[in-house]
C-alpha positions in Angstrom: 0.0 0.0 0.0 0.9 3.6 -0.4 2.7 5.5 2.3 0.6 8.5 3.3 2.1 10.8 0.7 0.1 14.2 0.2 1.6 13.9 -3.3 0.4 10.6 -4.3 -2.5 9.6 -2.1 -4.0 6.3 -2.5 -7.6 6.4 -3.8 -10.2 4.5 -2.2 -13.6 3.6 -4.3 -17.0 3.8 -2.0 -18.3 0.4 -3.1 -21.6 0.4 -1.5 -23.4 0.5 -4.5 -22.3 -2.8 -4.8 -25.1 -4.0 -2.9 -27.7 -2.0 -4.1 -30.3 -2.4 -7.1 -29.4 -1.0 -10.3 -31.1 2.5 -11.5 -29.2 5.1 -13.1 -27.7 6.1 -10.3 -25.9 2.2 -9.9 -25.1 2.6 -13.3 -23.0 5.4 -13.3 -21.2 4.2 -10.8 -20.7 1.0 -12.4 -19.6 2.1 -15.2 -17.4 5.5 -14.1 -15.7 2.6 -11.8 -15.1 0.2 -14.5 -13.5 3.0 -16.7 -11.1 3.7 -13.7 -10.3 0.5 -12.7 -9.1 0.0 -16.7 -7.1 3.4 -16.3 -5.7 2.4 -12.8 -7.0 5.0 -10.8 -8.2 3.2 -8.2 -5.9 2.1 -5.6 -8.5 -0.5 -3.3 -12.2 -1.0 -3.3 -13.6 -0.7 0.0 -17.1 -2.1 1.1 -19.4 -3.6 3.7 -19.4 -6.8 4.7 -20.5 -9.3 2.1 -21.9 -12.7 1.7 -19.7 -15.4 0.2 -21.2 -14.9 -3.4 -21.7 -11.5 -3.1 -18.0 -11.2 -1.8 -17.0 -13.8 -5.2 -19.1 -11.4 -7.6 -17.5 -8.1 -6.7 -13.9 -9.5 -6.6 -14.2 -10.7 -9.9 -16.1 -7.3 -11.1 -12.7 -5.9 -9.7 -10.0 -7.9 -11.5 -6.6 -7.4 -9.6 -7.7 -3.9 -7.6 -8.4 -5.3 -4.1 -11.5 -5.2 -2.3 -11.5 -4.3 1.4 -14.2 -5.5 3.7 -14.3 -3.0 6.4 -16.4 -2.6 9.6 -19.7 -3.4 10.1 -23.3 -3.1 9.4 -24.6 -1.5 6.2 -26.3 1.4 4.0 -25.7 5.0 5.7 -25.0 3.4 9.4 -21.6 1.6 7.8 -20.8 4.7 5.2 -21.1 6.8 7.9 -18.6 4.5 10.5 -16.8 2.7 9.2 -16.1 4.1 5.7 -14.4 7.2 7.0 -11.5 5.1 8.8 -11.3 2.6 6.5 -10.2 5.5 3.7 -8.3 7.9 6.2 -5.2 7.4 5.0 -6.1 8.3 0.6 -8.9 10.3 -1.5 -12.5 8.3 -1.2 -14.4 8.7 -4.3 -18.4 8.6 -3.8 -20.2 7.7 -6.8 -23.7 7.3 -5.5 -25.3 10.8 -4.1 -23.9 10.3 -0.2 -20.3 10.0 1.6 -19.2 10.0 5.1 -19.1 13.5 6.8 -16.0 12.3 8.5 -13.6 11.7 5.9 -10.9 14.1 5.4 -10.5 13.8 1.8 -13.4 12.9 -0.8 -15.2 13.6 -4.1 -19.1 12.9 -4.0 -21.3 12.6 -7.0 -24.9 14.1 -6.3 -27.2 12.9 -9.0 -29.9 16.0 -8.1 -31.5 17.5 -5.5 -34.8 15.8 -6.3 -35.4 15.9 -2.9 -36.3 19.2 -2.3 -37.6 20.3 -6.2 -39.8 17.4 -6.1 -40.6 16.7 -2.3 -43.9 15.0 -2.9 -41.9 12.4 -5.1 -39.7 11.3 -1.3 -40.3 9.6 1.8 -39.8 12.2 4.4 -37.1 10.1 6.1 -35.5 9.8 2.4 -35.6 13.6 2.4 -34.1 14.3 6.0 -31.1 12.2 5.5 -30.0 14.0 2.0 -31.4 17.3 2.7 -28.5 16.9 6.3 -25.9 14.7 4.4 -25.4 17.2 1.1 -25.7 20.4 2.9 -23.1 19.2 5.0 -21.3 18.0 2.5 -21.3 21.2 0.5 -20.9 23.5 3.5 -17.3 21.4 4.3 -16.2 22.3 0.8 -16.2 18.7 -0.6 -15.6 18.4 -4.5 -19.0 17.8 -6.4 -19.4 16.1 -9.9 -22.4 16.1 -11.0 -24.2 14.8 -14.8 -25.8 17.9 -16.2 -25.7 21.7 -16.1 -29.1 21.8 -15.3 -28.2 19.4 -12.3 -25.2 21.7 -11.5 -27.2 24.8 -10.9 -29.7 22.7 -8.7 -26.8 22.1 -6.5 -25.5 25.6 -6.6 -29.4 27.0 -5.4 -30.5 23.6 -3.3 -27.3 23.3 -1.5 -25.2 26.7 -1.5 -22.2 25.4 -3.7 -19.7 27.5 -5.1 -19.8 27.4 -9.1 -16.3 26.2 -9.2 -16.8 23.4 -6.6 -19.1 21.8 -8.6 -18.0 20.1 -12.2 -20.2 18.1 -14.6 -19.4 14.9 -16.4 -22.0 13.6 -18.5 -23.3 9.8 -18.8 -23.3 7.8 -21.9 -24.9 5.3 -23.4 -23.0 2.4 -25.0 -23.7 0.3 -22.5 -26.8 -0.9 -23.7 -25.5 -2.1 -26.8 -22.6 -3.9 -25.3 -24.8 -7.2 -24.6 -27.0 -9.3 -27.2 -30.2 -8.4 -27.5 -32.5 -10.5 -26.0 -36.1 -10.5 -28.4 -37.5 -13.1 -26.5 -38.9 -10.5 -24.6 -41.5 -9.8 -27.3 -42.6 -12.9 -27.8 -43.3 -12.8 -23.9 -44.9 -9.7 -23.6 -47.3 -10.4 -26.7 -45.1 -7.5 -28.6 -44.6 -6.9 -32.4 -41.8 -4.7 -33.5 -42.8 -1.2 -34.5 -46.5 -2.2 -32.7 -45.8 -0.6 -29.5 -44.1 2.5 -27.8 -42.1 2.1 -24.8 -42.1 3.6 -21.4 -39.0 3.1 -18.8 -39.8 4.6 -15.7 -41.0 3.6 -11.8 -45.1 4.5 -10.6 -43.8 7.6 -8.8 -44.9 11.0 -8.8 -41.7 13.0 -11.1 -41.9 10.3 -13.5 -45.4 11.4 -14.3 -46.9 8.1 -16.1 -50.2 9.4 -15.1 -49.8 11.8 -18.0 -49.9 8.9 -20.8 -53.0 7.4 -19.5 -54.3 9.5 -23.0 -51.8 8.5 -25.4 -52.4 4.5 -24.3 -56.0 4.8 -25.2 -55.0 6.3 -28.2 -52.8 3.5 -28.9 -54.8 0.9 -27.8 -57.8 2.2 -30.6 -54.9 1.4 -33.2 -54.6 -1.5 -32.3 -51.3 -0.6 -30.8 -49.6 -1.2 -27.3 -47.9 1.0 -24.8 -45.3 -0.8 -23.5 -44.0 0.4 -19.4 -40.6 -1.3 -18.0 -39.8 -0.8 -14.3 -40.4 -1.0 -11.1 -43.4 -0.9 -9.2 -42.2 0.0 -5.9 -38.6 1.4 -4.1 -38.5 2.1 -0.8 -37.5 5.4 -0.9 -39.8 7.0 -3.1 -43.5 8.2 -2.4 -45.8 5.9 -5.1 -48.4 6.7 -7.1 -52.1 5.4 -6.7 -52.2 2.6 -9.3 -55.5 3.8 -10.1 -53.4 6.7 -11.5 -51.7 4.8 -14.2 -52.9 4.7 -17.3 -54.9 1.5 -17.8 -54.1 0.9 -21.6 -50.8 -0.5 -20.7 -48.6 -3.3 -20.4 -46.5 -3.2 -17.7 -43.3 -5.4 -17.8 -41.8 -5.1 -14.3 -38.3 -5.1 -14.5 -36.0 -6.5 -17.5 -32.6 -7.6 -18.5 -30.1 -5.0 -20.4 -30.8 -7.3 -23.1 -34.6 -7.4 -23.2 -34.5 -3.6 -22.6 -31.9 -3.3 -26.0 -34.5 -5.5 -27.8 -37.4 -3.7 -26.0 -36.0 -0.4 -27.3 -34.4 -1.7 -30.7 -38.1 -2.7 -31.9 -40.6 0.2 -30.7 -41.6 2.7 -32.8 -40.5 5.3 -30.3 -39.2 6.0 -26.5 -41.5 8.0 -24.0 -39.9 9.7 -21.6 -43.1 11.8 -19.5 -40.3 12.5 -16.4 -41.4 16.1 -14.5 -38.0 16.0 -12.8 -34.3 14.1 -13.9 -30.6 15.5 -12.5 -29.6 13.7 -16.3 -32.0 11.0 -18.4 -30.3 8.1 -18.8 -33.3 6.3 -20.7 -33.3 8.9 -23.5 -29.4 8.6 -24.0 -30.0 4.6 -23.9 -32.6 4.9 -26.7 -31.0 7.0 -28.9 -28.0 4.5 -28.6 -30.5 2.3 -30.1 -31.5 4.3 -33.0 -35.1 4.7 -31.3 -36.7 7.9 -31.6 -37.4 9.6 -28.1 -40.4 11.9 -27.4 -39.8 13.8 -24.2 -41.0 16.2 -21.6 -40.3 20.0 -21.8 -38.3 20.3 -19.1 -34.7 21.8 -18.8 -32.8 18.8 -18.3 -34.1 16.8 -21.1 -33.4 20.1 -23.7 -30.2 20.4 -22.6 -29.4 16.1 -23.1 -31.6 15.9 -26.1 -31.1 18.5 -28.0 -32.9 18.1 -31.6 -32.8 14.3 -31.5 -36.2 14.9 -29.3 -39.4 15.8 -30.1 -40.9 17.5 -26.8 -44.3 17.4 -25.1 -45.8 19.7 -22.1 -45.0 17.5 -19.2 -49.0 18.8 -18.0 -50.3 18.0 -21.0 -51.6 14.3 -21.9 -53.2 15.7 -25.6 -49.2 17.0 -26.4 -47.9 13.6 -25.6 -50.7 12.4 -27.5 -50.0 14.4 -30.3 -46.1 14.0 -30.5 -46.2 10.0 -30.2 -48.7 10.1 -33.0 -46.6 12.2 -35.6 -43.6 9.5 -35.6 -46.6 6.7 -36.5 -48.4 9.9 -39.0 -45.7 11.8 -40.3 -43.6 11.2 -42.9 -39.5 11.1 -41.8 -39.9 12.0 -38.6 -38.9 9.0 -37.5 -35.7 8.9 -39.7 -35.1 12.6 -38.3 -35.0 11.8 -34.9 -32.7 8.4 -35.1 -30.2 10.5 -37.2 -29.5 13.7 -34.8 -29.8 10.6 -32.1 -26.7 8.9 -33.2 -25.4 12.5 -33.9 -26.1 13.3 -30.2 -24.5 10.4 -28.7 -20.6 12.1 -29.8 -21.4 14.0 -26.2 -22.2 11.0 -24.0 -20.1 7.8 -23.4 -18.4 6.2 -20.8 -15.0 6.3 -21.5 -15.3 10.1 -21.9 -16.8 10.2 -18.9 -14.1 8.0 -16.9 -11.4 9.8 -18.2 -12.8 13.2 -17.1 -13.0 11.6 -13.9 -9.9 10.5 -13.6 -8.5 14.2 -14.1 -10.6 15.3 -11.7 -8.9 12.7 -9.0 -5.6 13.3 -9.9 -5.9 17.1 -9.4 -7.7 15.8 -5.7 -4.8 13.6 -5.4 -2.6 16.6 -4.7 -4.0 16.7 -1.3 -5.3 20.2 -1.1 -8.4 21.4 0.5 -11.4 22.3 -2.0 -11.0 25.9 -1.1 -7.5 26.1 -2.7 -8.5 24.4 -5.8 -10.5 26.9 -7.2 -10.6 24.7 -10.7 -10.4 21.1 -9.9 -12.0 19.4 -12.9 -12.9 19.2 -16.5 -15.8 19.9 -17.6 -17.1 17.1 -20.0 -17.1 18.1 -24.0 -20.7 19.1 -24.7 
């Protein structure tokens, strides 16, 4: 192991998202830390204690970094113990929206501050933790990455940051096309190819599905299908009524990366009804796979989608109606929107994403206090 050398600090990777289910916060993580690990950034992977396969599964994820079992317990009680002391000694990278207030040296990624522009869409318990753990954060002048501008300036108003202690690395995309497509998942679902528009999202308030119960009736007179993968319940997030949700659907619960590449390979288009994203991984993972995306009018969503978008009022089910229904009515529409798609996806991928990381931890590697680096990162090619 590294001596404790301000100049060349070990760096520590929080791996409690190791354990947790995968969203797009999980997949960020997994991915900015597989793009480190191939750059050899990290120095050890420290995480809670595991099960034997869980413990098999994340060493071999790891290659030849080692992984560090440190403490005890798990979820904020072991980040917020046993983390800290386990890391004392290097820089601890946070990829997942929460780090010990303890440690001395660190770089935390906060996704968004959902939690107070959307508070109906959070458990109040959910909200109290983040609302205490990012201010504090913030307020001890802790390097920030975040995904979007949009997300950088909720930061800057939710939490207090300074603009130059906040940078922004973009997600990407590619992932979704690095495992076979799985079509059985058609057959399955009763599907056709080009027959049904598809949905990712949980039933929770910001990701608005109420707001297609229109467009599947719509669909459904067709003779078409709207198609919804995802989640019907997390812990952390205040649901929906399922009376709410629109009725002329099919709703798919969960799916592999390869039934979601074949899910979005073979729909006519991508609906993406969110009132609130820090970034919008599902668009940037449908327009990987050459599907048109029709999206909410919100900031966020402009600034990722650009023209490769057509955009709906997120209040509005007749303008979600009305969008969907131009890529099935309107001639090249379709064609449009895959081709400033692929266009759009030169500003999001991983390995740009990793490497701008990695500058942004050697610069922390120096040692210095945040409030001496007045530019600590690179901002992501846009």
């Amino acid at each position: 192991m590294t001596t404790h050398d301000e100049r060349v600090l070990p760096v520590y990777l929080n791996g409690r998202f190791l354990r947790q289910t995968l969203s797009g916060v999980q997949r960020f993580a997994t991915e900015i830390s597989a793009g480190l690990v191939r750059q050899g950034v990290i120095s050890e992977v420290v995480v809670p204690p595991a099960h034997k396969e869980e413990r098999r599964d994340i060493r071999k994820s790891f290659g030849n970094i080692p992984v560090k079992e440190a403490g005890f317990a798990s979820g904020h009680v072991w980040e917020q113990t046993s983390l800290p002391w386990a890391s004392a000694d290097g820089l601890l990278v946070n990829l997942g929206n929460t780090a010990p207030l303890l440690a001395r040296r660190q770089i935390v990624v906060i996704h968004d501050c959902g939690w107070a522009s959307v508070p109906e869409a959070y458990s109040a318990r959910f909200r109290t933790i983040y609302r205490v753990m990012q201010m504090a954060l913030v307020a001890r002048g802790v390097r920030i990455i975040t995904v979007s501008e949009f997300a950088r300036s909720e930061i800057m108003r939710h939490l207090g940051a300074r603009p130059d202690q906040v940078s922004v690395i973009p997600e990407g995309g590619e992932h979704i096309r690095s495992v076979p497509a799985d079509a059985t998942v058609l057959a399955a679902n009763d599907l056709r190819p080009g027959g049904y528009v598809l949905v990712v999202g949980n039933l929770v308030a910001h990701k608005n599905l109420r707001i297609l119960a229109g467009l599947g009736e719509k669909l459904e007179a067709r003779g078409l299908t709207l198609a919804i993968v995802g989640a019907s319940r997390d812990g952390i997030f205040q649901q929906q009524g399922v009376d709410s949700m629109p009725r002329a659907a099919r709703y798919l619960g969960r799916v592999s990366d390869g039934a979601l590449r074949a899910l979005y390979e073979h729909a006519a288009c991508f609906v993406f009804p969110s009132r609130y994203e820090g970034f919008g991984l599902p668009a940037v993972e449908a327009m990987a796979c050459a599907c048109p995306v029709v999206a909410s009018d919100i900031p966020v969503l402009r600034e990722i989608c650009g023209d490769a978008a057509l955009f709906a009022d997120p209040c509005s089910q007749n303008d979600f109606t009305r969008q969907v229904l131009r890529v099935f009515d309107e001639s090249g529409v379709a064609e449009r929107l895959r081709r400033a798609g692929a266009a759009r996806l030169l500003h999001y991928n991983w390995t740009q994403a990793s490497s701008a990381m990695a500058d942004i931890i050697a610069t922390a590697r120096c040692g210095a206090p945040a409030s001496s680096c007045s530019s600590f990162g690179m901002e992501a090619s846009r």
